[in-house]
C-alpha positions as CSV (number, residue, x, y, z in Angstrom):
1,X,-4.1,26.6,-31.1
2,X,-7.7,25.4,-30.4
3,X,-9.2,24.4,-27.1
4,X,-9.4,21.1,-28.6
5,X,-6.0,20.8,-29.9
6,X,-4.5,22.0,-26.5
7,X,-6.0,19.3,-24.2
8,X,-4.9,16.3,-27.0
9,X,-1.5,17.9,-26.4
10,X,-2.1,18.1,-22.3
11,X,-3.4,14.4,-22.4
12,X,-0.1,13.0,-24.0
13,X,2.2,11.3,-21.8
14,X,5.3,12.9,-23.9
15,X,3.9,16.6,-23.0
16,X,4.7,15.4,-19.1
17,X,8.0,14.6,-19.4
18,X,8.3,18.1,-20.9
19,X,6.9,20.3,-18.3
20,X,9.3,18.5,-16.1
21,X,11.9,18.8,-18.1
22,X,11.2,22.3,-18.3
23,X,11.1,23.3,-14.4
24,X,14.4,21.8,-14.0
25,X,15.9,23.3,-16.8
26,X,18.1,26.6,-15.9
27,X,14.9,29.1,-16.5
28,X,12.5,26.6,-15.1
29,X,11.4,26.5,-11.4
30,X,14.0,27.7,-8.1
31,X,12.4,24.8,-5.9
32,X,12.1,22.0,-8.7
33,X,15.8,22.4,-10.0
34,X,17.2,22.0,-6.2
35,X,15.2,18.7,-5.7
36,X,17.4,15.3,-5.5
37,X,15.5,11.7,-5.1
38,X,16.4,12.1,-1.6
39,X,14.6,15.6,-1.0
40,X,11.8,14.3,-3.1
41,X,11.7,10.9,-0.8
42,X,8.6,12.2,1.6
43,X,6.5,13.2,-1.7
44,X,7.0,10.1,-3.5
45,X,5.6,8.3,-0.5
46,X,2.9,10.8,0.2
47,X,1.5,10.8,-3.2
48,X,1.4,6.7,-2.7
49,X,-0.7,6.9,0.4
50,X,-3.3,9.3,-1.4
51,X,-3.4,7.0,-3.5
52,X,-5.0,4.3,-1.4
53,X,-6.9,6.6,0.5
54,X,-8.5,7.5,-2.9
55,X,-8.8,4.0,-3.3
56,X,-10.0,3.4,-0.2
57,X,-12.6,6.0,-0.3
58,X,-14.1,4.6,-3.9
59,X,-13.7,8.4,-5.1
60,X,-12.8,7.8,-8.8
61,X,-12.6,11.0,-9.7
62,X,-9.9,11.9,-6.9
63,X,-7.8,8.6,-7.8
64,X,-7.8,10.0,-11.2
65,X,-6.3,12.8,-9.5
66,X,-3.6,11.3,-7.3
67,X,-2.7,8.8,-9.9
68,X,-1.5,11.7,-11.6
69,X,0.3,13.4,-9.3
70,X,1.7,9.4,-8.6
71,X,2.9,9.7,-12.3
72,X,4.4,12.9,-11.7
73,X,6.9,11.4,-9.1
74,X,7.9,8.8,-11.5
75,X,9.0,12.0,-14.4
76,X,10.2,13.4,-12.0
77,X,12.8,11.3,-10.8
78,X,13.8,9.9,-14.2
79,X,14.4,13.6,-15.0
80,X,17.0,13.6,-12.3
81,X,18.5,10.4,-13.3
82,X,18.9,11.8,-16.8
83,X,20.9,14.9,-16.0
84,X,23.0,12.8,-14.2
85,X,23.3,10.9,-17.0
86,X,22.3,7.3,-15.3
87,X,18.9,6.6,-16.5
88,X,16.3,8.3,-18.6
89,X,12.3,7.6,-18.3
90,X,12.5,5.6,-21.5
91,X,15.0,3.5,-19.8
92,X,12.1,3.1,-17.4
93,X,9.1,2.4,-19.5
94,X,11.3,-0.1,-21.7
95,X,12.3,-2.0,-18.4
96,X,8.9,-2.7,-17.3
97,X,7.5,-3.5,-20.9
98,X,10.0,-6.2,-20.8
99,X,9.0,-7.7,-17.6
100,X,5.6,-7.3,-18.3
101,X,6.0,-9.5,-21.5
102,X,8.5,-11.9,-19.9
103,X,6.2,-12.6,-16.7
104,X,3.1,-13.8,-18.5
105,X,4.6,-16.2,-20.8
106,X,0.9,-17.5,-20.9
107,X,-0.2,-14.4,-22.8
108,X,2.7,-13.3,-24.7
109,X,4.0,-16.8,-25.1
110,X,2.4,-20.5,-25.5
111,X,2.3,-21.3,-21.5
112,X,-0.4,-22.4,-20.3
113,X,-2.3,-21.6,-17.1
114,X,-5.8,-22.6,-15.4
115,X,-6.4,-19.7,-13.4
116,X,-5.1,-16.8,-11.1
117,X,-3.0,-19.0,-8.3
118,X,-1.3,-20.8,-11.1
119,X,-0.1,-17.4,-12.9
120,X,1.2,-16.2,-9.2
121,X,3.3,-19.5,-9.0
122,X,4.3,-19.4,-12.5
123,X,5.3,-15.6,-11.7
124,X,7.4,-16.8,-8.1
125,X,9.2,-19.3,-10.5
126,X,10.4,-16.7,-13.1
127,X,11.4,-14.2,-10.5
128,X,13.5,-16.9,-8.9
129,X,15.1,-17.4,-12.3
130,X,16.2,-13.6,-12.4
131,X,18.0,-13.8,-8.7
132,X,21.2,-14.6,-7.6
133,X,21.2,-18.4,-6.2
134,X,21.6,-17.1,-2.6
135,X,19.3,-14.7,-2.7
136,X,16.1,-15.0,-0.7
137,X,12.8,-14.7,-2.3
138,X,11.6,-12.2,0.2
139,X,15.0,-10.4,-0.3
140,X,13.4,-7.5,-2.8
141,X,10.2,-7.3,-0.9
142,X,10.4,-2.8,0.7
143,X,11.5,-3.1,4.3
144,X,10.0,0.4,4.1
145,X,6.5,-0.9,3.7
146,X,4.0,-0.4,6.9
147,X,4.6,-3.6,9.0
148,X,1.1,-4.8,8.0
149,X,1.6,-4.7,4.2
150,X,5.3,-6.3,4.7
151,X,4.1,-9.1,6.6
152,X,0.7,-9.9,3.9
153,X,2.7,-9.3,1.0
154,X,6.3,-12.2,2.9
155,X,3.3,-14.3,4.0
156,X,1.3,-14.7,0.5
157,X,5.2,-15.4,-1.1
158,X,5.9,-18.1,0.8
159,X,2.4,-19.6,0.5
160,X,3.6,-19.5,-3.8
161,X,5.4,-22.3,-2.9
162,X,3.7,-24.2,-0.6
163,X,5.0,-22.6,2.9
164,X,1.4,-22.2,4.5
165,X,-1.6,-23.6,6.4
166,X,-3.7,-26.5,4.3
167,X,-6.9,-24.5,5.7
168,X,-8.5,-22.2,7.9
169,X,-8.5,-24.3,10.4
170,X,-5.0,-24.4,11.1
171,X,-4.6,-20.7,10.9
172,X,-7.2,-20.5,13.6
173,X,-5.6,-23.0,16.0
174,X,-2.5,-21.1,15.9
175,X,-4.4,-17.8,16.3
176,X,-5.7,-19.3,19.7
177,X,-2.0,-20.4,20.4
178,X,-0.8,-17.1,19.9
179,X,-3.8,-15.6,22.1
180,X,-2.4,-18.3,25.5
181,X,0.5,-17.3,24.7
182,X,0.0,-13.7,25.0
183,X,-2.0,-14.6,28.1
184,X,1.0,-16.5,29.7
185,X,3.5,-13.8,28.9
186,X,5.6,-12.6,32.1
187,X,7.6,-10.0,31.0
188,X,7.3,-6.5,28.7
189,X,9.9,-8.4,25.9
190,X,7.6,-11.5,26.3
191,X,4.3,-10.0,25.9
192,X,5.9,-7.3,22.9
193,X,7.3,-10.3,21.6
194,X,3.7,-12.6,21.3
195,X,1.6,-9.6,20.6
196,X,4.2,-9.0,17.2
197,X,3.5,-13.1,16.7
198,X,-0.3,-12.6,17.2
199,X,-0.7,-9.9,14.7
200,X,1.4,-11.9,12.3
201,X,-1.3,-14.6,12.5
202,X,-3.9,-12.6,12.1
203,X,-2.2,-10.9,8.8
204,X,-2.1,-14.6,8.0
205,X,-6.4,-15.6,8.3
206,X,-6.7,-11.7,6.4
207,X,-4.7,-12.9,3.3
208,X,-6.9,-16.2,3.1
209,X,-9.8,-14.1,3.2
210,X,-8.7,-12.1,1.0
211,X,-8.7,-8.9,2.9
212,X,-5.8,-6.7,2.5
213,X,-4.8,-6.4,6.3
214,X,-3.2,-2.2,6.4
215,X,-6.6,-0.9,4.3
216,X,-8.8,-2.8,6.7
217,X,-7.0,-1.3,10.1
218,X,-7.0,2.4,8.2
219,X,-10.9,1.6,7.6
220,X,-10.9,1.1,10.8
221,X,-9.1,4.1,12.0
222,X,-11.6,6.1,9.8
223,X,-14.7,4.8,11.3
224,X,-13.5,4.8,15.1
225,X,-12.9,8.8,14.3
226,X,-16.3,9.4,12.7
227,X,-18.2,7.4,15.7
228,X,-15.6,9.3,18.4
229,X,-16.5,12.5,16.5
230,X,-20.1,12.3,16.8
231,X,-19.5,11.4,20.3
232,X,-18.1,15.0,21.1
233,X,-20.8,16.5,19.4
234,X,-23.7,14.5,21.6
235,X,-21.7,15.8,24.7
236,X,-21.1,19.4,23.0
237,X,-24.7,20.0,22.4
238,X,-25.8,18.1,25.6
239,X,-23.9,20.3,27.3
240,X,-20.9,17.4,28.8
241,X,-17.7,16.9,29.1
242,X,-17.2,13.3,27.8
243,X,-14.4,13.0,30.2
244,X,-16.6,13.2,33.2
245,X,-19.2,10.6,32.1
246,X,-19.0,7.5,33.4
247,X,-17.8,4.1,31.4
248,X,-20.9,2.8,31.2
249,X,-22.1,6.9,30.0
250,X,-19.2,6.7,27.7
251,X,-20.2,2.7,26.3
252,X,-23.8,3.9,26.0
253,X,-22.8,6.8,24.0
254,X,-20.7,4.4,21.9
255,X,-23.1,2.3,21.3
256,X,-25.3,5.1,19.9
257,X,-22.4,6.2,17.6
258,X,-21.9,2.7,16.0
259,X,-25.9,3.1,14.8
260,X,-25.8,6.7,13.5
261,X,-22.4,6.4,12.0
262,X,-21.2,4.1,9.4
């Protein structure tokens, strides 16, 4: 078989399924065939959170990467589910074809729409046709998401029908609420209690701006390390402990971090 030939063959989607098929199958792979969805749990999220920080990082050629390794999850599991003989990955891929095509009646069908925040209302109204009647619409959002994520993605829902604040305005005089009331706490419950309240608000003015809230804070992480890094090194090669400087020493050197590292 040519080189060619060999990488069409390693590009198709069919020739995945395979290899998994394959290391599961009784001469394929000791640690592959003993994997469950439960044992595989800590991957599947793993390879989601490289992922973002792919994302996050603008590295397309590393997301190319980790989306694979994303996709291999996905075979993976469906592999299990087919031995057992409950679902197959063709029962997946026809599943979300269909709600794909029956979620944007405005391009598979004659509805139409003006623009983006109509298509998320239309989209809350047909998902509200597929639940039970006493079902809540934040009922299928993960409780497994980071709190940050869980509380954007309950918050922009409920804003698809009209639960939210007619500007930015509002949002900000509730912020300052939340901030007195912080203030005015007088107990650990209390103060845990309004700091949760807080951060829910300020979830709340993220999502208007259109800033997803858990990749900003992770930004944020990422460039508190880099400045605290380069703050070790000043003291490393100035010969200091960092602990011993001062808090004005320490805010000086802080302030020279911020300019030298992004």
């Amino acid at each position: 078989m040519s080189k060619e030939s060999e990488e069409e063959k390693l590009s198709k989607f069919d020739t995945l399924v395979e290899i998994i098929a394959k290391l599961r199958g009784p001469d394929g792979c000791p640690w592959d065939r003993e994997q469950t969805h439960a044992s595989l749990r800590e991957d599947l999220l793993e390879e989601c959170y490289e992922v973002l920080e792919a994302l996050d990082e603008g590295d397309t050629r590393r997301l190319g990467e980790e989306l694979g390794d994303l996709l291999m999850q996905v075979v993976f599991h469906a592999q299990i589910a087919a031995e057992a003989g409950e679902f197959d990955i063709g029962d997946v891929i026809r599943k979300i074809c269909s709600k794909l095509i029956q979620r944007h009646p405005h391009v598979f069908g004659s509805l139409k729409v003006k623009d983006a925040s109509e298509v998320l209302v239309n989209w809350e109204a047909l998902k509200k046709q597929e639940r039970e009647a006493d079902t809540s619409m934040l009922a299928n959002v993960p409780k497994q998401l980071p709190a940050l994520s869980y509380s954007q993605d309950i918050q922009g829902r409920v804003a698809r029908v009209g639960f939210d604040w007619k500007d930015m305005d509002g949002v900000i005089d509730k912020l300052a609420e939340e901030i007195r009331e912080l203030k005015e706490a007088d107990s650990q419950e209390k103060r845990a209690r309004e700091f949760g309240d807080l951060l829910f608000t300020l979830v709340n003015i993220a999502r208007r701006l259109g800033i997803d809230s858990e990749s900003a804070l992770r930004e944020a992480n990422r460039r508190f390390y880099r400045r605290f890094a380069y703050m070790e090194e000043v003291c490393r090669k100035r010969g200091a402990n960092f602990a011993d400087l001062s808090f004005d020493e320490q805010n000086a050197l802080w302030e020279e971090a911020k300019k030298k590292v992004e």
